[in-house]
Each structure stands twice: as C-alpha cells, then as structure tokens.
C-alpha positions as CSV (number, residue, x, y, z in Angstrom):
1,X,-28.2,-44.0,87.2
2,X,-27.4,-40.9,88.8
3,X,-26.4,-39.2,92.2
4,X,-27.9,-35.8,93.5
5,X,-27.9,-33.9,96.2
6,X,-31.1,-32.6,97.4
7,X,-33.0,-30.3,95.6
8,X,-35.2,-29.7,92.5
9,X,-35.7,-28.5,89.1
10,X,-34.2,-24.6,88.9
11,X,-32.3,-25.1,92.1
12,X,-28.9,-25.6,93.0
13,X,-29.2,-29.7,91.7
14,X,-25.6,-31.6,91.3
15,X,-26.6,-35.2,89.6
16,X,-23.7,-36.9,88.2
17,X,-24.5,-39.7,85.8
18,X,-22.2,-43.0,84.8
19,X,-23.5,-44.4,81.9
20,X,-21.8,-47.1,79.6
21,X,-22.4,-46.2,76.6
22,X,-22.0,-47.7,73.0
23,X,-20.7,-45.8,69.9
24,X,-20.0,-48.3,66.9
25,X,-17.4,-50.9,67.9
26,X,-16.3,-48.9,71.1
27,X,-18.0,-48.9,74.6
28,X,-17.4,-45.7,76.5
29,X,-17.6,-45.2,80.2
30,X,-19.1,-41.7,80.3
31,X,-19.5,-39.6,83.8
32,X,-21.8,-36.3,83.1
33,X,-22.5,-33.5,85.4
34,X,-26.4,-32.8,84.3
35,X,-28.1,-29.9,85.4
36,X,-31.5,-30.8,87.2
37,X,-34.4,-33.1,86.4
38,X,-38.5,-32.6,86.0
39,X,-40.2,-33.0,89.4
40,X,-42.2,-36.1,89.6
41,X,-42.1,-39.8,91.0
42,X,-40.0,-41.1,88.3
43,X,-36.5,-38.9,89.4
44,X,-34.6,-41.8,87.9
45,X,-35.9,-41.8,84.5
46,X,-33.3,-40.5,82.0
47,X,-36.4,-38.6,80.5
48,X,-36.6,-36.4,83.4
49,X,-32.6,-35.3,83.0
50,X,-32.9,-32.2,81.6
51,X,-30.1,-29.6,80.9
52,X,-30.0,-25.3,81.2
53,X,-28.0,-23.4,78.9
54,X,-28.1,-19.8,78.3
55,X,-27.3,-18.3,74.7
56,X,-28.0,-14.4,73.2
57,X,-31.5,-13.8,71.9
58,X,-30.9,-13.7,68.0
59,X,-31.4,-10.4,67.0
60,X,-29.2,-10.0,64.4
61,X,-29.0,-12.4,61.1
62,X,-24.9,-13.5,62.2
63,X,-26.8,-14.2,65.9
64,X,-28.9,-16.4,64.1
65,X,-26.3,-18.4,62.0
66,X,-24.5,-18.7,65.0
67,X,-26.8,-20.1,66.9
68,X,-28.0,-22.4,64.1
69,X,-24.0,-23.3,63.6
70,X,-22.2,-23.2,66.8
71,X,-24.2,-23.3,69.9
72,X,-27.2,-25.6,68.6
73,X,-24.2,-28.4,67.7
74,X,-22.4,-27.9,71.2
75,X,-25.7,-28.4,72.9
76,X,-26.6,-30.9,71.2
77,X,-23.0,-32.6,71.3
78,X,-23.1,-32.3,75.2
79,X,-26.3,-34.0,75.5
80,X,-26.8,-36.2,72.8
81,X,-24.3,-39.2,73.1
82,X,-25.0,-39.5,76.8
83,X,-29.2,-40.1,76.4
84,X,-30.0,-36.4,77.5
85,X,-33.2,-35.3,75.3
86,X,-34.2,-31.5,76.6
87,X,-32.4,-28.4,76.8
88,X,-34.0,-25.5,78.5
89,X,-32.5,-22.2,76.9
90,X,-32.3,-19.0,78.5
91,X,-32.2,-16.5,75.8
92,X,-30.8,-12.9,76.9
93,X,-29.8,-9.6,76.0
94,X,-26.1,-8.7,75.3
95,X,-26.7,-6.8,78.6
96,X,-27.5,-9.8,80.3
97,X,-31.4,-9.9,80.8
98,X,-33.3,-12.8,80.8
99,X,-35.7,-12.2,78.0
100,X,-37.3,-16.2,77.1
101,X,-36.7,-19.7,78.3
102,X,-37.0,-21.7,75.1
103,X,-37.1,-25.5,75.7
104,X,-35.4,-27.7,72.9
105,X,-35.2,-31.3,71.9
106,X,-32.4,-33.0,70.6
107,X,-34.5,-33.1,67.1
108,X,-35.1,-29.2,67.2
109,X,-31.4,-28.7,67.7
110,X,-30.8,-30.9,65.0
111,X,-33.1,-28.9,62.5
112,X,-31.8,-26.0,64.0
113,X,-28.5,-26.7,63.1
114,X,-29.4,-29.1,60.1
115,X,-27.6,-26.8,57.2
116,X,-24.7,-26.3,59.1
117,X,-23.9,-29.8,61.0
118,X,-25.1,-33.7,60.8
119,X,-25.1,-35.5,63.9
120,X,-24.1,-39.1,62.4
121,X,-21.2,-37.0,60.9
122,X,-20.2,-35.8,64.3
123,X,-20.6,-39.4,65.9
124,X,-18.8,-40.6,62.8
125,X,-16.0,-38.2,63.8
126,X,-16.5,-39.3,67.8
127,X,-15.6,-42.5,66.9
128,X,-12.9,-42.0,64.7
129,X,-11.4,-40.2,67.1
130,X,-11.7,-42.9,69.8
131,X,-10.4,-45.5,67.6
132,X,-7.6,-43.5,67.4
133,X,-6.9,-42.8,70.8
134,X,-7.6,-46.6,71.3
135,X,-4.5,-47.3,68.7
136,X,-2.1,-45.0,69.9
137,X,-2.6,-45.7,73.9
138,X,-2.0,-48.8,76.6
139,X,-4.3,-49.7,79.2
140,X,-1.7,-49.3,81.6
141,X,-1.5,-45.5,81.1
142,X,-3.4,-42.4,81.5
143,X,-3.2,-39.6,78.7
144,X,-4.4,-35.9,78.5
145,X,-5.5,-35.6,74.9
146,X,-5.4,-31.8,73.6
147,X,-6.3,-29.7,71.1
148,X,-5.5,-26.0,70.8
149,X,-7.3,-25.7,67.4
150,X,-6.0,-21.6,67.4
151,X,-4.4,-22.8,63.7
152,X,-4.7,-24.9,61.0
153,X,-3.6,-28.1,61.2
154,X,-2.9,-27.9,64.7
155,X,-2.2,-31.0,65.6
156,X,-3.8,-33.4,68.3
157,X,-1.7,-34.4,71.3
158,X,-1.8,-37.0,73.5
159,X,0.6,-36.8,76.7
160,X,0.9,-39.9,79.4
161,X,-0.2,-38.9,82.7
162,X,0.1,-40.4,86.3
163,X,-3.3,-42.8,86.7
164,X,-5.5,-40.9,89.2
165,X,-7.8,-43.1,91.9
166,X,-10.6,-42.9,89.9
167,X,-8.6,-44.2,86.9
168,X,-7.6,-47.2,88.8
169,X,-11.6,-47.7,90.3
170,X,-12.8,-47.5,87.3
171,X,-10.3,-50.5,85.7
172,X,-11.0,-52.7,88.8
173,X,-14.7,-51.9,88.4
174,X,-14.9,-52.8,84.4
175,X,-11.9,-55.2,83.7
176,X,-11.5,-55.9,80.2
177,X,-13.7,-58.3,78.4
C-alpha cells in the first residue's frame, strides 16, 4: 500500500509505497516515492499509480536513439520492478516548453527501447547484482553500495555504514525466515 498526503493527480501528491517484492530467489523490501495516482474510488489500486517524467521532444535522429536507448530504459527501470504500469511524459523544447504529454506503458517503453535494451536482461543483471551484495554482506551491517561508472572497469564498492532507525524497523518488522 501506499501513504499520501492530500491531494490529486497533477498536484503536489507525495505517496510513498512499501512493497515486498520478488526477483528470482531474492525478496526485496522496496520503498518508492511515486508521483500521483488517477482520480477515482479505487486510490489504492496499484493501477491507478502512475508516474511523470519529462524528456526533450525528439527532433533530431541522436534525440530519438536516445530516447529509444537511455531514457525509455531508466523509465522503465524505475517503474517496472516495483508494479508501476504508466508513465505520463512531458515532452519539451530544449528551451523548456511544454510541447506534448505522451502517456506510456511499460510495453511501449519496452518496444521503444526494444533494439537497444531487454528487460529480463536487466532483471537478470538486478539479480545478479543482489546476489552479490547478498554474498559479500552480514545482516548485521549496513553498506552504501557505489558506482562512479566515469571509466571502464570502474569497479563497484561496497562500504559498511552505521545502521540508521529505519534499518533497524525494518529488521524488527521482517525477521529472517
């Protein structure tokens, strides 16, 4: 479920959703900020989540790779794996202007995208990652993982923290099976 404060779609919404979530053999605790949900009697319905992004109108052919490439997967990426299935996209100028709202499913992003990016290959990657963190790490600590990516082969890092309160909620909340 979710928590907002008052409001509705196109205002100033904040909904947090907590969602336990299940990628291959790992289950993941996710907390999402989402930006507003359809009007209607069903406000709980994951359906009705929706998210806003903004991205240049693609006049140019390298505007249109790049949408296709970059910005179609991180959209897609930030509302995929967490049940999110609509994207409203502003489109603007270079200047700035609003000149469309374009509203995409996770589906059109993926065709959008579909010679540049898989999604199972970036789930496959997900969880790769998260096995490895798993491996490397103890329940008892808290880690920052980074990730400059500025050159190749930069490597990933993982650097023990202090356990913050909601760290320590969130182990007392879902103890280990």
């Amino acid at each position: 479920g979710g928590r907002k404060t008052p409001g509705y779609a196109g205002q100033d919404v904040d909904i947090r959703m907590t969602r336990l979530v299940q990628l291959g053999p790992l289950k993941l605790l996710t907390n999402s900020s989402i930006d507003c949900q359809l009007p209607g009697d069903n406000q709980d319905v994951l359906e009705n989540y929706v998210d806003i992004k903004t991205a240049v109108v693609s006049e140019t052919e390298w505007e249109r790779v790049k949408f296709e490439r970059f910005t179609s997967r991180y959209f897609w990426a930030h509302c995929a794996p967490i049940g999110i299935n609509t994207v409203y996209v502003g489109r603007k100028t270079r200047e700035g202007d609003l000149r469309e709202i374009q509203i995409f499913t996770m589906r059109d992003l993926e065709r959008a995208g579909s010679n540049h990016w898989r999604p199972e290959c970036m789930l496959s990657f997900l969880e790769g990652l998260l096995s490895w963190v798993q491996d490397k790490t103890s329940n008892d600590m808290t880690y920052n993982l980074t990730y400059d990516g500025q050159v190749f082969n930069d490597p990933v890092r993982l650097v023990p923290e202090e356990q913050d309160d909601l760290v320590r909620i969130v182990k007392a909340s879902f103890p280990e099976e």
